[in-house]
C-alpha positions in Angstrom: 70.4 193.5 165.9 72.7 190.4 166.6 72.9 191.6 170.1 69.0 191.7 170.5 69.2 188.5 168.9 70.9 186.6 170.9 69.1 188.3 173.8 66.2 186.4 172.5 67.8 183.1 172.5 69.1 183.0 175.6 65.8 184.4 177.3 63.9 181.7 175.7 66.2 178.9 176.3 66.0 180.0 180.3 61.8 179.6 179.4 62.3 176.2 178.2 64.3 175.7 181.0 62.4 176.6 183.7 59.5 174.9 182.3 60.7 171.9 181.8 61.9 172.2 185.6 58.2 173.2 186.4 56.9 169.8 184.4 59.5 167.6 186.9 58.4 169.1 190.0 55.0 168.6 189.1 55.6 165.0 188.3 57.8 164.4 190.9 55.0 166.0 193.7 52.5 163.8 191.8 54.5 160.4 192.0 55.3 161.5 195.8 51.4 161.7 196.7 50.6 158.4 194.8 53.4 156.7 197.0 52.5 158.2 200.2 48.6 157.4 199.0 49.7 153.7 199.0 51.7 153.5 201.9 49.5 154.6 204.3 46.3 152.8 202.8 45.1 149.9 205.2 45.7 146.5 205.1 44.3 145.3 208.0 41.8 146.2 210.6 42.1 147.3 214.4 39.2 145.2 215.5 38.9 146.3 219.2 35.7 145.8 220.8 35.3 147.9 224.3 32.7 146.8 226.9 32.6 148.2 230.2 30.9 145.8 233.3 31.0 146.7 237.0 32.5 143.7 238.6 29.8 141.5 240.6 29.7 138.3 242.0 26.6 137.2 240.3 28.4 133.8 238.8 30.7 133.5 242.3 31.0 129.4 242.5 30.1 128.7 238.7 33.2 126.9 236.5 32.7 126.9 233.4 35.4 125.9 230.1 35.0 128.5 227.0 35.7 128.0 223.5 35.2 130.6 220.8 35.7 129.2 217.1 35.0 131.5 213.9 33.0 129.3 211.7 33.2 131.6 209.0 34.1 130.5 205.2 36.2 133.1 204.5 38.5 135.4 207.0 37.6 139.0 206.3 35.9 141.8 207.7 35.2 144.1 205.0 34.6 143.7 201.4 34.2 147.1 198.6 32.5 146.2 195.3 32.8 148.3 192.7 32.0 148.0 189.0 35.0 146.9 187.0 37.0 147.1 189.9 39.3 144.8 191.9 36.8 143.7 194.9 39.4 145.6 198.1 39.2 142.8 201.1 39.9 143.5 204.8 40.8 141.4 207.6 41.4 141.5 211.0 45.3 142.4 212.3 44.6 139.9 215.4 41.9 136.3 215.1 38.9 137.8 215.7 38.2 134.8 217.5 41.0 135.3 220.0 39.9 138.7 220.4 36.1 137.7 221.6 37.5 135.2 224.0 40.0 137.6 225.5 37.1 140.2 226.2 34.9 137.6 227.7 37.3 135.6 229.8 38.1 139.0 231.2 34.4 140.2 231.7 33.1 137.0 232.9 35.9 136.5 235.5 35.4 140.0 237.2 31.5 138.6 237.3 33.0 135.7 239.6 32.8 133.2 236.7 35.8 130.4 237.4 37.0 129.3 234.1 38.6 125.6 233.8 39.3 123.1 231.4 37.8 120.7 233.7 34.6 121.7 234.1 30.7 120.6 233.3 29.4 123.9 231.6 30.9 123.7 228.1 30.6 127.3 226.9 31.1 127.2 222.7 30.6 131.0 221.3 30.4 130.7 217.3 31.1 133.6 214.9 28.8 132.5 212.1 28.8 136.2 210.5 31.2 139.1 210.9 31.3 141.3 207.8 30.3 144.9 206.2 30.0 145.0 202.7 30.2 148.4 200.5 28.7 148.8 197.0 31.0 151.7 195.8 29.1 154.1 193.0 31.0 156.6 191.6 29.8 159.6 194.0 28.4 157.7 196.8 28.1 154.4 198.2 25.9 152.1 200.4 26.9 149.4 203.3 25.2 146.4 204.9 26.6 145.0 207.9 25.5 141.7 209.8 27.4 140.0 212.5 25.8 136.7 214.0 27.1 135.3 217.4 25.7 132.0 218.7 26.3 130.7 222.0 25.9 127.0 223.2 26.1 126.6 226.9 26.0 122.4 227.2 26.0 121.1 231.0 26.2 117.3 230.5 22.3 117.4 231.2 20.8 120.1 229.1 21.7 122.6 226.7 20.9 126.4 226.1 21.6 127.9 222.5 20.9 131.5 221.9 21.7 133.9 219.2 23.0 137.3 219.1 22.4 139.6 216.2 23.3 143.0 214.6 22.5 144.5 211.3 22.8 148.0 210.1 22.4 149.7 206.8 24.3 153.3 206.0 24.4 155.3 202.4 27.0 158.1 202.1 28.6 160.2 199.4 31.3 160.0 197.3 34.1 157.0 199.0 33.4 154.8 201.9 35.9 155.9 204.7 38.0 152.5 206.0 38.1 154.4 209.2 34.8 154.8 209.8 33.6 151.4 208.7 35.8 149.8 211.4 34.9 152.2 214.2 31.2 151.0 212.9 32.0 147.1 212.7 33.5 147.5 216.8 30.4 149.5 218.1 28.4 146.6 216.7 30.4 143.8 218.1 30.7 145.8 221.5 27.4 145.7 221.7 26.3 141.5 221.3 29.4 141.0 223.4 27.5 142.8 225.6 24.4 141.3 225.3 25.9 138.2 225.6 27.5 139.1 229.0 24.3 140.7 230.3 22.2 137.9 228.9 19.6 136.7 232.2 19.3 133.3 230.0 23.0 132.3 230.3 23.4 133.8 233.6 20.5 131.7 234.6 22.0 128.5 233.0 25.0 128.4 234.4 
């Protein structure tokens, strides 16, 4: 009997054990996601816009200077609201601004476009809107997104302003994917960069 007793003891102590062990891999695996979770969430967006122009010669002999300024209030991209919630605010990894002047130096030159700092065309490019915002329900969520371009082509004599505008509206369930929403946000701005490169009034101006 004292044999089967202890018996007992020792089988449940090596339960106890062993659960106890079970409890700290669990928390351990729990604390390891919620860590990794953290880690790897975004901070900042890739914004990478990607427009694709055969070169042409259609501004060979035209000088022009280009500025592009961000007249925007407030520096980010992307903005989730959700109720009782702490607002989750994206920006840009590189100045948006330095981005949209990169891709149309680029584009413009391989169109024959001379650009100089002493020249009478004054081309000013304003980002007066850039932003997707994301009402976050608890099993789905809905976006708006607007981005407003203006362009101001002044040649000492006469000037041209036009507008470019994009706005799109998406629903989805359950969490709006950072991925997506910034593959989104660079379709749109590919395409009025596009627009503005293609644009017969500016081409025409100039």
């Amino acid at each position: 009997m004292i044999s089967l007793s202890l018996n007992q003891q020792l089988n449940d102590k090596i339960e106890k054990t062993m659960n106890f062990n079970t409890l700290k891999s669990i928390a351990l695996t729990l604390l390891l996601t919620s860590i990794v979770g953290c880690s790897t969430a975004p901070t900042h967006l890739i914004v990478s816009p990607q427009v694709y122009l055969s070169p042409s010669n259609q501004l060979s002999g035209k000088e022009a200077q280009l500025n592009v300024v961000d007249m925007r209030t407030s520096p980010h991209i992307i903005q989730i609201l959700e109720k009782d919630e702490a607002a989750i605010i994206l920006s840009s990894e590189q100045r948006i601004e330095d981005i949209i002047q990169g891709l149309l130096v680029k584009q413009w030159q391989q169109q024959g476009l001379s650009l100089a700092s002493s020249a009478n065309n004054q081309i000013t490019v304003s980002i007066e809107k850039a932003i997707i915002s994301v009402d976050q329900e608890s099993v789905s969520y809905s976006t708006q997104s607007e981005i407003i371009i203006k362009v101001s082509i002044d040649n000492t004599k006469q000037t041209l302003t036009s507008s470019f505008k994009n706005r799109a509206h998406s629903e989805g369930a359950l969490n709006a994917d950072i991925a997506v929403l910034e593959r989104e946000f660079n379709q749109h701005l590919s395409t009025l960069i596009k627009q503005i490169l293609t644009s017969k009034d500016i081409k025409t101006f100039l």
